[in-house]
N, CA, C and O atoms as a Tinker XYZ file with bonds, in Angstrom:
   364  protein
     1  N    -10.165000    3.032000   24.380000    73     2
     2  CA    -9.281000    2.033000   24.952000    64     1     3
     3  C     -8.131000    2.715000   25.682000    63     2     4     5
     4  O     -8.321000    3.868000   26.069000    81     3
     5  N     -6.838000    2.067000   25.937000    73     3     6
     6  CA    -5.868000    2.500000   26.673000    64     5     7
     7  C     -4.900000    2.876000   26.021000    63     6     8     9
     8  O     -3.812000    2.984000   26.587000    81     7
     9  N     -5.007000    3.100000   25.003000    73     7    10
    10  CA    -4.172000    4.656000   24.104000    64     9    11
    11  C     -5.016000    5.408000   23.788000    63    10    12    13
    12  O     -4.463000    6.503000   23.688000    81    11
    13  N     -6.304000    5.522000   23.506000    73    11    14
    14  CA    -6.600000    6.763000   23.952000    64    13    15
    15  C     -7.883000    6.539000   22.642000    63    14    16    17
    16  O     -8.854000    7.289000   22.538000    81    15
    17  N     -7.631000    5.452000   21.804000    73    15    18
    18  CA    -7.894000    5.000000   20.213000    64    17    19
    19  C     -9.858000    4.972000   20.643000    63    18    20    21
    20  O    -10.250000    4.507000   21.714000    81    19
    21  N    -10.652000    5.449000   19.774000    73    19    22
    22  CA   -12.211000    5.546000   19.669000    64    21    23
    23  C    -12.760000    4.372000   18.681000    63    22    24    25
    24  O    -11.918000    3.534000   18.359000    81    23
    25  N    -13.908000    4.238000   18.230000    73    23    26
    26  CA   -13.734000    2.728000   17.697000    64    25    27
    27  C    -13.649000    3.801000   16.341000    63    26    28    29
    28  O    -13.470000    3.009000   15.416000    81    27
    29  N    -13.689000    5.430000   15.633000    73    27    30
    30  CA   -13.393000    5.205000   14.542000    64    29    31
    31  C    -12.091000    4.957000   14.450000    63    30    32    33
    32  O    -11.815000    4.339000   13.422000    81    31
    33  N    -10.908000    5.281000   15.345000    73    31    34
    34  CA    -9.238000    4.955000   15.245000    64    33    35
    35  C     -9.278000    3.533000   14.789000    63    34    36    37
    36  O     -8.649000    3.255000   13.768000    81    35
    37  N     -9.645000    3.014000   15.139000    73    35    38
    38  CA   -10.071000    1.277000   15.137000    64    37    39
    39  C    -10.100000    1.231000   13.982000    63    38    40    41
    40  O     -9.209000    0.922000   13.191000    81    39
    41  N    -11.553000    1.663000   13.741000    73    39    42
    42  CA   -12.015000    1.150000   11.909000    64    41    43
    43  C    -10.969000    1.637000   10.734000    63    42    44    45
    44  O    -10.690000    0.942000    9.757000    81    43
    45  N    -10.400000    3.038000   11.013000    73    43    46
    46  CA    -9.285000    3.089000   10.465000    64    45    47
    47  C     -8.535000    2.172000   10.104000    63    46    48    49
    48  O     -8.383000    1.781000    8.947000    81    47
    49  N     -7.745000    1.558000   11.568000    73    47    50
    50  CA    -6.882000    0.794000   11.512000    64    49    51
    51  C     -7.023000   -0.868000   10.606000    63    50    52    53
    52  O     -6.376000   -1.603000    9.860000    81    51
    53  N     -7.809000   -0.810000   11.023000    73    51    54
    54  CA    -8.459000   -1.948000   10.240000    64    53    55
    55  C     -8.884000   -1.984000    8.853000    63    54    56    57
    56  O     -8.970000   -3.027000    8.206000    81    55
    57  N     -9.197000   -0.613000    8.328000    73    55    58
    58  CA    -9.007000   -0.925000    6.821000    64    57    59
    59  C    -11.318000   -1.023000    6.914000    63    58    60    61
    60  O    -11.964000   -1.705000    6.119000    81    59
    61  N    -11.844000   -0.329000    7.834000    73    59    62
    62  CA   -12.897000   -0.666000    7.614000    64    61    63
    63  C    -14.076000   -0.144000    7.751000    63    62    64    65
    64  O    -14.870000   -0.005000    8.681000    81    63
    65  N    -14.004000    0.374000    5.583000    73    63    66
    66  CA   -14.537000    1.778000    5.529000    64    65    67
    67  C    -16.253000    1.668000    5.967000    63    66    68    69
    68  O    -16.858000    2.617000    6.465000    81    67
    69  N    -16.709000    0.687000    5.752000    73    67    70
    70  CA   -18.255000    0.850000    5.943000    64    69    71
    71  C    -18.370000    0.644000    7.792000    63    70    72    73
    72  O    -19.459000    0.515000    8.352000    81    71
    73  N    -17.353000    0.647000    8.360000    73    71    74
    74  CA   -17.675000    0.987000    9.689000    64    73    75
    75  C    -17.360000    2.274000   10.444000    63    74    76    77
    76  O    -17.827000    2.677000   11.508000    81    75
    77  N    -16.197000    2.973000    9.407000    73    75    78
    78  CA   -15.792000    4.170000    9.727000    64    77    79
    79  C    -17.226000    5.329000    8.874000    63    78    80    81
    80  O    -17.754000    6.191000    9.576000    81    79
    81  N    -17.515000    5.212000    7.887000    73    79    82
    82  CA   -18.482000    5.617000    7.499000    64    81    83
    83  C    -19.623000    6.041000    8.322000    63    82    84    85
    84  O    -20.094000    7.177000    8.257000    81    83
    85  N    -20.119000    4.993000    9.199000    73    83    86
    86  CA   -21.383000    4.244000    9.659000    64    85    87
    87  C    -20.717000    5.520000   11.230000    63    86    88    89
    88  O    -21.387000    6.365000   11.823000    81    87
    89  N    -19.647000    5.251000   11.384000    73    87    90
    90  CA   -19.087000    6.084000   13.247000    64    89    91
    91  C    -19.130000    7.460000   12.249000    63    90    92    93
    92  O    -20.107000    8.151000   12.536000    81    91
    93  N    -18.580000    7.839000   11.510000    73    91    94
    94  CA   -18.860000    9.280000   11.282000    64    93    95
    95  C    -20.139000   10.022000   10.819000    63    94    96    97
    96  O    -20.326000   11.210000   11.082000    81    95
    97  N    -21.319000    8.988000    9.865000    73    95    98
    98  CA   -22.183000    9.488000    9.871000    64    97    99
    99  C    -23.357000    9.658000   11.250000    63    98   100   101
   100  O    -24.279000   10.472000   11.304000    81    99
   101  N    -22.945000    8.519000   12.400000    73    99   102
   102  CA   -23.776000    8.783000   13.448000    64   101   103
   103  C    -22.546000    9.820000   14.555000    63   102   104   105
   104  O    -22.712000    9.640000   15.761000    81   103
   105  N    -21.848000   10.435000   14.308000    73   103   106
   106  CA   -21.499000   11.934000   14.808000    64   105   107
   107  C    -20.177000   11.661000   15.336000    63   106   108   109
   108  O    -19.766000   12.532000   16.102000    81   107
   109  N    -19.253000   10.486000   15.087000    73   107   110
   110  CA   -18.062000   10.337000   15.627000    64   109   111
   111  C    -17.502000   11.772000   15.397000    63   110   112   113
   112  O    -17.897000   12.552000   14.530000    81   111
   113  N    -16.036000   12.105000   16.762000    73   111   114
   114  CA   -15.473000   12.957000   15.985000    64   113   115
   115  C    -14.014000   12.942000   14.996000    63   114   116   117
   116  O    -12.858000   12.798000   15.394000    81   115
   117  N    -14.450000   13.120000   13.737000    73   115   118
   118  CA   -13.839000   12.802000   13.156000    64   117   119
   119  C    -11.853000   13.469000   13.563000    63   118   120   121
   120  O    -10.862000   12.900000   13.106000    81   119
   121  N    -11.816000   14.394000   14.238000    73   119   122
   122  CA   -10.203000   14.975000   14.279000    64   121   123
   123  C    -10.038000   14.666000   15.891000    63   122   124   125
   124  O     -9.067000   15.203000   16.423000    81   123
   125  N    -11.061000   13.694000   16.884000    73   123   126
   126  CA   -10.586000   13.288000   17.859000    64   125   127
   127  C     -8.816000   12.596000   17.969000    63   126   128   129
   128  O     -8.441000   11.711000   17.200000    81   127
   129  N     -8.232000   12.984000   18.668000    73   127   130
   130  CA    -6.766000   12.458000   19.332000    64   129   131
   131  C     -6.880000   11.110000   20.065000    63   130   132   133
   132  O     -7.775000   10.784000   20.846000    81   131
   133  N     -5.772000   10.351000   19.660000    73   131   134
   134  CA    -5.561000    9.606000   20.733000    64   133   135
   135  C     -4.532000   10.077000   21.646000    63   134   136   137
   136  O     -4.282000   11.278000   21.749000    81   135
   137  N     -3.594000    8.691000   22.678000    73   135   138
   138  CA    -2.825000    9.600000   23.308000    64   137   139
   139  C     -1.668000    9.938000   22.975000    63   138   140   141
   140  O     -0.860000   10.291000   23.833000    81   139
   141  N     -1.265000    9.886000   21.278000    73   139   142
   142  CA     0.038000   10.169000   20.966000    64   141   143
   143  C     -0.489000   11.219000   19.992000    63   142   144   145
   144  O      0.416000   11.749000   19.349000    81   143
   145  N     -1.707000   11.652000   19.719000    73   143   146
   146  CA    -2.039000   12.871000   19.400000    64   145   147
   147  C     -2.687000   12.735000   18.228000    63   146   148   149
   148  O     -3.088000   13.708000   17.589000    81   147
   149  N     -2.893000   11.105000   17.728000    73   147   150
   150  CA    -3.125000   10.646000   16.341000    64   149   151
   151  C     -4.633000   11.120000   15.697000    63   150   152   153
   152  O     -5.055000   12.025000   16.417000    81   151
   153  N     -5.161000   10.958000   15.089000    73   151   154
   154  CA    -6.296000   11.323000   14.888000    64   153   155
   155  C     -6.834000   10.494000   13.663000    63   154   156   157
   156  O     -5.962000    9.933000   13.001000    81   155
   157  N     -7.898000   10.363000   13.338000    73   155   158
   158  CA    -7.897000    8.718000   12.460000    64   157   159
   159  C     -7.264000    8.880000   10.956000    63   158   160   161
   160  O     -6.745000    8.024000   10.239000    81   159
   161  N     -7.487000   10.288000   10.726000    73   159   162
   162  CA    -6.159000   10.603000    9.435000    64   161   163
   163  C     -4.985000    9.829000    9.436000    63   162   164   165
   164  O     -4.556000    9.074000    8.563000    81   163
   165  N     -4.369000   10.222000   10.906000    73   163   166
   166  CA    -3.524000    9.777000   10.908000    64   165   167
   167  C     -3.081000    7.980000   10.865000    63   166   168   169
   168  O     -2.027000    7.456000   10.506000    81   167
   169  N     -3.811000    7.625000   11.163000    73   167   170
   170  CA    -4.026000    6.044000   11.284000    64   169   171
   171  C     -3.740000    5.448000    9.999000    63   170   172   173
   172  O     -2.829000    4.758000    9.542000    81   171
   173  N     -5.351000    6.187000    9.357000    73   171   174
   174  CA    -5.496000    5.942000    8.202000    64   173   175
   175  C     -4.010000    5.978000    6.939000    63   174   176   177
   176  O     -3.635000    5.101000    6.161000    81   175
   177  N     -3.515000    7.252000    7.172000    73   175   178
   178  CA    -2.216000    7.326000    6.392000    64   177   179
   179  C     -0.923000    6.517000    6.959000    63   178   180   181
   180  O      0.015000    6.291000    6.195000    81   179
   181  N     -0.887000    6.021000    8.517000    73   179   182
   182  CA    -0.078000    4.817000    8.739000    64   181   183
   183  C     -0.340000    3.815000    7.479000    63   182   184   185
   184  O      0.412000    3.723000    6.509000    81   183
   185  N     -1.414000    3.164000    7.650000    73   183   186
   186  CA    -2.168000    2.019000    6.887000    64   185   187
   187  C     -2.116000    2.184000    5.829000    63   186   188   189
   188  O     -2.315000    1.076000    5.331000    81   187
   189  N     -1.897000    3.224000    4.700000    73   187   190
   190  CA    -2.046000    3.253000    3.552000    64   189   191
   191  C     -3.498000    3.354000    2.876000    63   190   192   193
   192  O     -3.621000    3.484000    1.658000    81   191
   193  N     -4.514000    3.290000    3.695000    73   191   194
   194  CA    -5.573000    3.247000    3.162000    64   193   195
   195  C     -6.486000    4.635000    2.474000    63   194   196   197
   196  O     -7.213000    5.456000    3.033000    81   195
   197  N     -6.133000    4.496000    1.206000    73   195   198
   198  CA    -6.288000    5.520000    0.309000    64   197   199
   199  C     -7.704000    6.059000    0.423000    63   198   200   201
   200  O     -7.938000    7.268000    0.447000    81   199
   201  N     -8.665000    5.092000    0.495000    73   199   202
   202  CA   -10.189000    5.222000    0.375000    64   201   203
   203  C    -10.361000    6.048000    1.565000    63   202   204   205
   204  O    -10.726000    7.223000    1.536000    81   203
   205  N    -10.030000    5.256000    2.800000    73   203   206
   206  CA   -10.474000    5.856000    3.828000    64   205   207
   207  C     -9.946000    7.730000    3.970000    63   206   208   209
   208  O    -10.570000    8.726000    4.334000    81   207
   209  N     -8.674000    7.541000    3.534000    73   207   210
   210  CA    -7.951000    9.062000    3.797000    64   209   211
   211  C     -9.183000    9.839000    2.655000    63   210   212   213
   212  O     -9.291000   11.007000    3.030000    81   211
   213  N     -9.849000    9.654000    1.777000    73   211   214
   214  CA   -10.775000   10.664000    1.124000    64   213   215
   215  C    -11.297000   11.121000    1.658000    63   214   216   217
   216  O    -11.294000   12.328000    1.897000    81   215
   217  N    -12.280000    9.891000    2.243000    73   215   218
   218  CA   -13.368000    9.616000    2.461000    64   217   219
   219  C    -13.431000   10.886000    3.889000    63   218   220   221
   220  O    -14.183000   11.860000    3.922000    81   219
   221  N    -12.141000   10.388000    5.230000    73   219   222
   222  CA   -12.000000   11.535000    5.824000    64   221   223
   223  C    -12.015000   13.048000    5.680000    63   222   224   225
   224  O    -12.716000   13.879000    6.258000    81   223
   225  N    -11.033000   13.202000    4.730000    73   223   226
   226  CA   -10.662000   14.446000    4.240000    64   225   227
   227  C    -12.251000   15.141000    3.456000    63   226   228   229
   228  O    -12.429000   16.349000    3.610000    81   227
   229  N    -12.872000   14.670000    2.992000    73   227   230
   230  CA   -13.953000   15.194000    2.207000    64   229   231
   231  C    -15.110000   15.422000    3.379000    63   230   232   233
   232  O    -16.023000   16.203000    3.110000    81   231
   233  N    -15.095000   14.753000    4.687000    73   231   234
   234  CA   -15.907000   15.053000    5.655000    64   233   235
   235  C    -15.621000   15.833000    6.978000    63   234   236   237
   236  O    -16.281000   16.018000    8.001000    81   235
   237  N    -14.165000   16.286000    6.485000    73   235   238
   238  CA   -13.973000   17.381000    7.580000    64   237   239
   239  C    -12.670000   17.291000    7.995000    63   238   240   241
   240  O    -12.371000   18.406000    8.422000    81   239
   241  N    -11.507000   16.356000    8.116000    73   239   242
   242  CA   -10.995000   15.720000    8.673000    64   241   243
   243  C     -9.262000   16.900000    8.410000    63   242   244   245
   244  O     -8.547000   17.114000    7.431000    81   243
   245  N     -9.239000   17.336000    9.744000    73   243   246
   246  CA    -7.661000   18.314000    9.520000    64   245   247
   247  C     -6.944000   18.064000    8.778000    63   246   248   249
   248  O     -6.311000   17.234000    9.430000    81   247
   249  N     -6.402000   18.104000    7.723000    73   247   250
   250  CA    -4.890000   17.791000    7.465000    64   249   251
   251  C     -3.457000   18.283000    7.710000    63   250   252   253
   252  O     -2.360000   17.841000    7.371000    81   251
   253  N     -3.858000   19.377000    8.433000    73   251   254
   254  CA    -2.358000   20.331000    8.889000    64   253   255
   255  C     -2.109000   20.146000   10.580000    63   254   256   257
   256  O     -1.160000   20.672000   11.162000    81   255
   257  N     -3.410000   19.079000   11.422000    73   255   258
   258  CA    -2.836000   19.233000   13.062000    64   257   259
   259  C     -1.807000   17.796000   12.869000    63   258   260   261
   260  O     -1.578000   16.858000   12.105000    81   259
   261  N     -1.395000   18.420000   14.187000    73   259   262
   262  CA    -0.278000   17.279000   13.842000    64   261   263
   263  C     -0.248000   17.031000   15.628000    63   262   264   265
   264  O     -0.617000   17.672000   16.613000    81   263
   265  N      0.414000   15.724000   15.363000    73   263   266
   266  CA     0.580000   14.439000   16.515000    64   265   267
   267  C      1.648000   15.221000   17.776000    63   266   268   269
   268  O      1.841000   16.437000   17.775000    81   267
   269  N      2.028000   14.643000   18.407000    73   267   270
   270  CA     3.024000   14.979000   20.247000    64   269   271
   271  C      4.678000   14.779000   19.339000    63   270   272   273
   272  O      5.692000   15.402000   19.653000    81   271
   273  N      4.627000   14.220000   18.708000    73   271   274
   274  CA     5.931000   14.587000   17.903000    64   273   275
   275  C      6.277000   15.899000   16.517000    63   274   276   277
   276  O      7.279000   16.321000   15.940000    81   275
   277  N      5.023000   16.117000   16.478000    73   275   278
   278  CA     4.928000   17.373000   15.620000    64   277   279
   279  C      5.180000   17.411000   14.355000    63   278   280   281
   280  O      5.768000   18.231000   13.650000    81   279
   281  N      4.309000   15.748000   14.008000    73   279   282
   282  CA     4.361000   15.671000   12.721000    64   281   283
   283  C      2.904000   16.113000   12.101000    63   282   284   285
   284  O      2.298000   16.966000   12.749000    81   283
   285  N      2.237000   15.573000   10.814000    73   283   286
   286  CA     1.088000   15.700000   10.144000    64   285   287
   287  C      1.045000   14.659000    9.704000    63   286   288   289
   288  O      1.951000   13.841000    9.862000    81   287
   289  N     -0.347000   14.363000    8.840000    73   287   290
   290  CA    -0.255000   13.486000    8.202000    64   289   291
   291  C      0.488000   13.635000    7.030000    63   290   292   293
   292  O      0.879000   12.606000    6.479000    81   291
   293  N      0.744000   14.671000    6.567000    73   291   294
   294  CA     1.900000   14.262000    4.810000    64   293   295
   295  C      2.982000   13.782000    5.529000    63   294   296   297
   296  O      3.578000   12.878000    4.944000    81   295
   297  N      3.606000   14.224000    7.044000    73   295   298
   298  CA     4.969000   13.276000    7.049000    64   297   299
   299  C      4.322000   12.006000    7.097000    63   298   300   301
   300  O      4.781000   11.366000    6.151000    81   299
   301  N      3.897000   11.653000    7.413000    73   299   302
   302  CA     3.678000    9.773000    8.208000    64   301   303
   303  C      3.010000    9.402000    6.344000    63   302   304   305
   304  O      3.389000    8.292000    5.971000    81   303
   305  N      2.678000    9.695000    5.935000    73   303   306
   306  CA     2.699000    9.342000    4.211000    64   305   307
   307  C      4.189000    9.663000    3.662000    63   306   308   309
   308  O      4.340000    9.063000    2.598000    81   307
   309  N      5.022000   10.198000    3.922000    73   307   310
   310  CA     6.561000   10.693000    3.050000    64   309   311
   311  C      6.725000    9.080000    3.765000    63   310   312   313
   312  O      6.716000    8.105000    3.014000    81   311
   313  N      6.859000    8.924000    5.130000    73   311   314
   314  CA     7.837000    7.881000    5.861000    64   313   315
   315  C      7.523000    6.441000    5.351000    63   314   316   317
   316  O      8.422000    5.613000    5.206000    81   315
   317  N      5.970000    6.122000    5.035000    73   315   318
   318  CA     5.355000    5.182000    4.356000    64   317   319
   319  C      6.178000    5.409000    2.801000    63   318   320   321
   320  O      6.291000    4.407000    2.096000    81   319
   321  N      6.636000    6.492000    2.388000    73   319   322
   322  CA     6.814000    6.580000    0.769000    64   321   323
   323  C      5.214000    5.899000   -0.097000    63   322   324   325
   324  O      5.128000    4.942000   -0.866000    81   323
   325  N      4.359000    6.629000    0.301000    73   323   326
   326  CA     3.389000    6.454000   -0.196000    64   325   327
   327  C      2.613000    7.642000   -1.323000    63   326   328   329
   328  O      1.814000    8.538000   -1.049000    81   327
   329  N      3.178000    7.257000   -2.607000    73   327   330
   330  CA     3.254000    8.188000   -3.209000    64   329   331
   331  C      1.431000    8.826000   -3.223000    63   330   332   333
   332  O      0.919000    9.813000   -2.696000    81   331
   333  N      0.962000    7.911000   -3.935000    73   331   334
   334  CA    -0.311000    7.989000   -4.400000    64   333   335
   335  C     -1.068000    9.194000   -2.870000    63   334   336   337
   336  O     -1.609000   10.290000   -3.012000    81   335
   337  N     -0.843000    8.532000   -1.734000    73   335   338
   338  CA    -1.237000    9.620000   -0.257000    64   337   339
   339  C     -0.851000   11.046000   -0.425000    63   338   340   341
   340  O     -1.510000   12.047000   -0.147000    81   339
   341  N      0.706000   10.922000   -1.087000    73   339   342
   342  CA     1.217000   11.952000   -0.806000    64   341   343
   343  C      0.718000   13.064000   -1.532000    63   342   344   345
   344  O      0.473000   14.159000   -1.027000    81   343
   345  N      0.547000   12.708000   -2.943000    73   343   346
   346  CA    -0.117000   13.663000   -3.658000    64   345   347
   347  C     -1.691000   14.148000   -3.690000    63   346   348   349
   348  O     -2.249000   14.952000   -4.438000    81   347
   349  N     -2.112000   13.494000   -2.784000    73   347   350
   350  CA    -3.093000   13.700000   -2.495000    64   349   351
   351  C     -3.874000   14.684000   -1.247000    63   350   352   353
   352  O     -5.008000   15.135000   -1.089000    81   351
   353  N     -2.278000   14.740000   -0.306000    73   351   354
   354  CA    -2.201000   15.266000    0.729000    64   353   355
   355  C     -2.216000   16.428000    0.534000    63   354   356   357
   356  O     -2.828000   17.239000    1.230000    81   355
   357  N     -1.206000   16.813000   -0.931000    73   355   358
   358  CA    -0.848000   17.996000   -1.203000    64   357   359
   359  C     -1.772000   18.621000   -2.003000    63   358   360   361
   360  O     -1.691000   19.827000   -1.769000    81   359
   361  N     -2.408000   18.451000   -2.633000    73   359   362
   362  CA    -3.419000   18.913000   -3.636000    64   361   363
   363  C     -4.809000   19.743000   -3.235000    63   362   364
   364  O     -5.596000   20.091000   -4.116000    81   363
C-alpha cells in the first residue's frame, strides 16, 4: 500500500495470527520495512500482540533492526509499558 505496509504488516496490525502464519509460511518476508522502517515486529509490538511477536521471533524475525527514528522493537514495547513484551524482548 502507500506506506509502504505488505499484507503481513496488515495481519499484524490486525491481530491476525492465522493470516500472518499462512503469509509467512507461503514465503512472506518476514523483516520486510515499511516506509517508516517498521517491520511487522514492529507492528506487532505497537499492538501488543503477544502471540504474534513469538510466533515472529521464533521464525526469524530481527529484534535489534530498528525503524528511521532509530528505535527497535524493545523501545516501542517500553513506550506501550508492555511489560509481559518487554521481557520477552529481552530474554
Amino acid at each position: 500500500n502507500q506506506s509502504g505496509e505488505t499484507p503481513l504488516h496488515i495481519a499484524c496490525n490486525i491481530g491476525n495470527y492465522n493470516l500472518m502464519e499462512c503469509l509467512i509460511k507461503q514465503g512472506a518476508d518476514i523483516n520486510k520495512r515499511n516506509n517508516n522502517g517498521e517491520t511487522p515486529l514492529f507492528i506487532a509490538c505497537k499492538m501488543g500482540y503477544e502471540d504474534l511477536i513469538k510466533y515472529l521471533i521464533e521464525r526469524g524475525a530481527e529484534i535489534n533492526i530498528s525503524n528511521r527514528d532509530d528505535e527497535i522493537p524493545l523501545h516501542i514495547a517500553c513506550s506501550r509499558k508492555n511489560k509481559n513484551i518487554i521481557k520477552y524482548l529481552i530474554k
